[in-house]
C-alpha positions in Angstrom: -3.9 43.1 -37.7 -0.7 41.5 -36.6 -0.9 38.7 -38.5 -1.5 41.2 -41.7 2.1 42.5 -40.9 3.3 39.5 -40.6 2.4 38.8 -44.5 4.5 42.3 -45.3 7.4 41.2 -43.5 8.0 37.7 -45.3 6.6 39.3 -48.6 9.4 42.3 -48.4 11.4 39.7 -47.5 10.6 37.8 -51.3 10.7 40.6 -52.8 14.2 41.4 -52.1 15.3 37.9 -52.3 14.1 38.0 -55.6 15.7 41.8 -56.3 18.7 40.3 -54.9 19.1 37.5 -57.0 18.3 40.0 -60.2 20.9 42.3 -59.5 23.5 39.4 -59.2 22.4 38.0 -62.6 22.2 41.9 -64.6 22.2 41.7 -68.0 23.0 44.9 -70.5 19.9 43.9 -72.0 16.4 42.1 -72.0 13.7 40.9 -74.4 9.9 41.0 -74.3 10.6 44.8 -74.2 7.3 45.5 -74.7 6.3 44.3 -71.0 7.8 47.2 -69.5 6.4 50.2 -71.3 3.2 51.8 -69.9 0.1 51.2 -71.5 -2.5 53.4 -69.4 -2.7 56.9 -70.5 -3.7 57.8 -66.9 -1.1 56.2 -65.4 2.1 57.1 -68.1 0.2 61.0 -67.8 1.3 60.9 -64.2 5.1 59.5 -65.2 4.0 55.7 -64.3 3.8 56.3 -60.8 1.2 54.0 -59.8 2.3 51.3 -57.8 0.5 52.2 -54.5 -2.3 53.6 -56.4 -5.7 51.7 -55.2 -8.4 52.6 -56.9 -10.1 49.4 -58.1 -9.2 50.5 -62.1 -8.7 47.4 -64.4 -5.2 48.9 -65.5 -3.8 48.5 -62.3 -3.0 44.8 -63.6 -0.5 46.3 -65.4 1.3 48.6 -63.0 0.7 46.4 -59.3 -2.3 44.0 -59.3 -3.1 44.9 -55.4 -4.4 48.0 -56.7 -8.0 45.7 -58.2 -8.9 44.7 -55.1 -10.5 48.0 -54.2 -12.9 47.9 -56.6 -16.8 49.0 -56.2 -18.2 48.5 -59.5 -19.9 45.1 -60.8 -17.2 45.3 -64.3 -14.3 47.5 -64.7 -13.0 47.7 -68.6 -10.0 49.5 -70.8 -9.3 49.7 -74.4 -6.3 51.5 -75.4 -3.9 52.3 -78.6 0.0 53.6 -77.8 1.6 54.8 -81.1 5.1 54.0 -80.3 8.3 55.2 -81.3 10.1 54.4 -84.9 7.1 53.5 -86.5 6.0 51.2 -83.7 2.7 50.6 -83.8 3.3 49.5 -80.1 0.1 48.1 -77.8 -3.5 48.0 -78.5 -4.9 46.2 -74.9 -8.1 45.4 -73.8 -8.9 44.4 -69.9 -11.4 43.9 -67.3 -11.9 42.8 -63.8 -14.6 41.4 -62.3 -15.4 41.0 -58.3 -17.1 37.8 -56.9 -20.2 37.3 -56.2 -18.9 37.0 -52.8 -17.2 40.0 -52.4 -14.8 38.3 -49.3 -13.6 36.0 -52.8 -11.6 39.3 -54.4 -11.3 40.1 -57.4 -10.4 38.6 -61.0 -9.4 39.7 -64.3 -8.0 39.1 -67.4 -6.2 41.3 -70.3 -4.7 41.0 -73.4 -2.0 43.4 -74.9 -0.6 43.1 -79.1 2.0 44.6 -80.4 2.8 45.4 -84.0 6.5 46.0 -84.5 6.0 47.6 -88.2 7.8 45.9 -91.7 11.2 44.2 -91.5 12.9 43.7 -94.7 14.3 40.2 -95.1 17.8 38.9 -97.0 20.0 36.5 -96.6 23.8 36.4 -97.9 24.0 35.2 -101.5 27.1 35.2 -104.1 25.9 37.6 -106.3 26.8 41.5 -107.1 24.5 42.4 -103.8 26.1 39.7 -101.8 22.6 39.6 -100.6 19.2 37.8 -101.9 15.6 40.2 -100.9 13.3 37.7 -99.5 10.2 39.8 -99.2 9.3 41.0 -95.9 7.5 40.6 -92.4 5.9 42.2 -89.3 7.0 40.4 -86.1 4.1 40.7 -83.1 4.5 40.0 -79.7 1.3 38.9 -77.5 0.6 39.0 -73.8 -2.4 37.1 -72.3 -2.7 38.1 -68.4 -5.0 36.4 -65.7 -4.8 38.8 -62.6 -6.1 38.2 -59.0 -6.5 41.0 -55.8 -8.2 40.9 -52.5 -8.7 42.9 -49.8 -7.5 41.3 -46.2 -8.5 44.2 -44.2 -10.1 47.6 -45.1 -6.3 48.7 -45.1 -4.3 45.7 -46.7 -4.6 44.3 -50.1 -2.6 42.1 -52.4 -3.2 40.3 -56.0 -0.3 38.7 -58.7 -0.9 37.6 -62.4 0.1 34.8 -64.6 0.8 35.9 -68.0 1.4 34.0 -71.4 4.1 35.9 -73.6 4.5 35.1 -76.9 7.2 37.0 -79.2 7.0 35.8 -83.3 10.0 37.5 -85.4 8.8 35.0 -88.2 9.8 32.7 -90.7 13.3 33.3 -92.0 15.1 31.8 -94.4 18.8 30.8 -93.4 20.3 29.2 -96.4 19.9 29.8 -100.1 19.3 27.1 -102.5 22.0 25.0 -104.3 22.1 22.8 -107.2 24.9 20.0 -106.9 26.3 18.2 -109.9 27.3 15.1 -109.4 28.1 12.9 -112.8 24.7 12.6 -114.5 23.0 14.1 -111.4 21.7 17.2 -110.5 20.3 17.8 -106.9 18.8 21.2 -105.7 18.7 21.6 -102.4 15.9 24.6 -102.0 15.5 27.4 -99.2 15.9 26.4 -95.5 13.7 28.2 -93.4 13.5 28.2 -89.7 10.8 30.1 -87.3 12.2 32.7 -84.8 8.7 32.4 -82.2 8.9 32.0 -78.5 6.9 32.1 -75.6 7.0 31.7 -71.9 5.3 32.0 -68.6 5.7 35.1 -66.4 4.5 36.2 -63.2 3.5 39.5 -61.2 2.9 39.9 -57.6 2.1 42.9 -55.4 0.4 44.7 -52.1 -0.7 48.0 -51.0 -1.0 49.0 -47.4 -3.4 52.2 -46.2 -1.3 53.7 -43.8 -4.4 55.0 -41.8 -2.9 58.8 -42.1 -5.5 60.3 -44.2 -4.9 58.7 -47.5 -1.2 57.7 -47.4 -0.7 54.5 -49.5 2.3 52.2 -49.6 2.8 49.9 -52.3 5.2 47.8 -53.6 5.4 45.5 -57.1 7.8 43.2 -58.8 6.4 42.5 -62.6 7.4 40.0 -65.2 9.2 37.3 -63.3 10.0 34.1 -65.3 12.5 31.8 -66.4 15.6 32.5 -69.2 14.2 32.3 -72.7 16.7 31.2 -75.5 17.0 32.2 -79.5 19.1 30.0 -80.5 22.4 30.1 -79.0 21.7 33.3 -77.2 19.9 33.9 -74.2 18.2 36.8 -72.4 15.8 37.6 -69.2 12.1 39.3 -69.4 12.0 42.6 -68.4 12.1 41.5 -64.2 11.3 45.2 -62.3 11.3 45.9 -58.8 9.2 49.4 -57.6 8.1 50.5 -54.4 5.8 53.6 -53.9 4.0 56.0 -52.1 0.8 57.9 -53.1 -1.7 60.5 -51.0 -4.6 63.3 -52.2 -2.7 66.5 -50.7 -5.6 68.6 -49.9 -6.3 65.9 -47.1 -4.5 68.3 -45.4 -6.6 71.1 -45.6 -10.3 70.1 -44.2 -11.6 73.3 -45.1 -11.3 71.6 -48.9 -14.3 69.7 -50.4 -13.1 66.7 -51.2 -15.9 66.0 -54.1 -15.0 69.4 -55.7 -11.1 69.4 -55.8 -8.7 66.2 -55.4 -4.6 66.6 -56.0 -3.2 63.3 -56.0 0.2 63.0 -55.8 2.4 60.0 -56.3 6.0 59.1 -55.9 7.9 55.4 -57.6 11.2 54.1 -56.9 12.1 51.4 -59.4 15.3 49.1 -60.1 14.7 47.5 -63.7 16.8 44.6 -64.2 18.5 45.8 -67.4 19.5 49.8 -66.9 19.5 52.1 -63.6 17.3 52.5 -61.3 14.7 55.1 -62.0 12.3 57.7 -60.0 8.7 58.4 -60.9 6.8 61.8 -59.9 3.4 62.1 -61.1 0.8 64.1 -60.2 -3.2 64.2 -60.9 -5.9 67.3 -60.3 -9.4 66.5 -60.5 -12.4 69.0 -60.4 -15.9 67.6 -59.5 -14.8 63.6 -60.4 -15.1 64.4 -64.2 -11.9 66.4 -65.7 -8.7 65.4 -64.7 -5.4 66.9 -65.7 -2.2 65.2 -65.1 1.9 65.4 -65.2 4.5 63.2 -64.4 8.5 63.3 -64.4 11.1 60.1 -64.7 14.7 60.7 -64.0 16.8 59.6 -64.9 16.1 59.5 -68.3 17.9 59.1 -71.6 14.6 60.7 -74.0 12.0 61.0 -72.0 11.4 63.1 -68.9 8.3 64.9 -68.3 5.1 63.2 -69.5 1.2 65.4 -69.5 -2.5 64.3 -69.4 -5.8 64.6 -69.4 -9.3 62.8 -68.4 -12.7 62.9 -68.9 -15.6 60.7 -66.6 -18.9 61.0 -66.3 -21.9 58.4 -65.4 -24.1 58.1 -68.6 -27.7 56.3 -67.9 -25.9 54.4 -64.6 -22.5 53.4 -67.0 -19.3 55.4 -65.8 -17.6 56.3 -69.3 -14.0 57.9 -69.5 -11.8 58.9 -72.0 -8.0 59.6 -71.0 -5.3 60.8 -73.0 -1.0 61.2 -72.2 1.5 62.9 -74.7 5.5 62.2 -73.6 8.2 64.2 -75.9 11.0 61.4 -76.7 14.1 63.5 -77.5 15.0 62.5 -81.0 12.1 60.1 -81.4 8.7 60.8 -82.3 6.2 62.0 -79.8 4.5 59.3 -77.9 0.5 59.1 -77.7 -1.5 57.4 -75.8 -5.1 57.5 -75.7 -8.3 54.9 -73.4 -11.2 54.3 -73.0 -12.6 53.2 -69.5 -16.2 51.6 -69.2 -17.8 50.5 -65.3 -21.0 49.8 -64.5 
């Protein structure tokens, strides 16, 4: 076990290197937004406090990949729709995770996530009455494909890390209007320039999770979308880098009198230091009766629109598949009401 701790040590050790090195280089703001918002509606039902959760759900690739490794089904899978704010039709995901055949090998998965920013109106400047020329319209997307890895090194001590493709496409825009140039007898036009507004890059995610051996006291810690500056043009930002460390445990541990496959009350608690606005705590909470309906409610602070988030869950094993439908509703101040709603397949 020694050499286990070990591995925390000069992991915490990265980790705050690498939060170090963030907070040095803050920016008021970062692109690829979209990496940053919760997708799960289990997890964003319980305020997205899940980075110590280990549970062996697919969606844990999204939150801290340690949390795979724990897995005791042959496939885990999720399909989920978030309707975002202003019109945002924001993620539609899909992900799975698969163990070994060996199960000392761990655990691998992969996920993709779109994301369907709604209809831009384009112009340009033009010396007419306008000042302006309506160049019809587009709907920028953003795409993440993720390849995730966990594993178990002890019954108490787990780690995994993805490498994810980003791709963010505001489209093909045109930056000059056309001319026509006189020149003696000749006449040149010189037609639309258009340029394309698409990039993409590598990022990468890295976690563990350590069973404390007290009942079910997890630790886990997380840093998510690390990668390299990306550049439009002239200007140039940072992914959405986050740093979170976490705490979870089922409360009626304490009371042995309790059946623990009639009544669970999971309670979770995230600190997180986002590298483009304050740090942030996350308090979510989860009741389960019987395995099969779960409700849930979670609290962020601070906060500018959001605060308190709410859930619910259904499971139940149907001819030896596990089927589950979860659902999360978060009031955003002025902005719409977010919904999330997935669906969770293991066999």
């Amino acid at each position: 076990m020694k050499k286990y701790f070990q591995i925390i040590i000069w992991l915490c050790f990265l980790v705050f290197t690498v939060e170090s090195q963030a907070q040095l280089e803050k920016r008021a703001q970062t692109g690829f937004k979209f990496l940053s918002v919760s997708t799960d509606a289990r997890f964003s039902g319980m305020g997205d406090a899940g980075t110590s959760l280990q549970h062996g759900y697919s969606t844990a690739m999204f939150y801290n990949p340690a949390g795979m490794a724990n897995m005791d089904k042959y496939v885990d899978a999720h399909f989920g729709h978030t309707q975002w704010i202003a019109d945002i039709n924001y993620i539609n995901y899909g992900i799975a995770i698969q163990p070994f055949q060996n199960d000392n090998y761990g655990v691998l998965g992969f996920s993709v996530i779109a994301v369907k920013y709604g209809e831009i109106q384009k112009t340009i400047k033009y010396n007419n009455e306008q000042g302006y020329l309506d160049v019809g319209t587009h709907e920028p997307i953003a795409i993440s494909m993720q390849l995730g890895y966990a594993k178990m090194l002890s019954d108490k001590f787990s780690i995994g890390g993805n490498v994810k493709w980003c791709q963010l496409s505001l489209g093909t825009y045109t930056v000059s209007y056309p001319q026509t140039i006189i020149s003696g007898n000749d006449t040149t036009v010189i037609p639309f320039k258009s340029e394309e507004f698409e990039r993409s890059s590598i990022a990468f995610d890295f976690g563990l999770i350590y069973q404390t051996g007290f009942k079910s006291l997890s630790l886990g810690m997380s840093v998510r979308n690390f990668s390299q500056e990306i550049k439009f043009i002239e200007e140039g930002f940072q992914m959405p880098l986050t740093f979170k460390v976490g705490l979870s445990m089922d409360i009626l541990d304490l009371f042995p009198s309790i059946d623990p496959k009639m009544h669970s009350f999971l309670l979770a608690v995230d600190a997180s230091h986002p590298r483009d606005y304050d740090e942030q705590l996350n308090v979510g909470c989860e009741y389960s009766f019987m395995n099969m309906i779960s409700l849930r409610a979670g609290y962020t602070y601070p906060a500018d629109e959001r605060d308190f988030t709410f859930g619910a869950g259904v499971m139940k094993e149907v001819g030896g598949v596990l089927v589950g439908v979860d659902y999360s509703y978060a009031p955003f101040g002025i902005f719409d009401n977010v919904h999330r709603i997935s669906v969770h397949f293991a066999y």
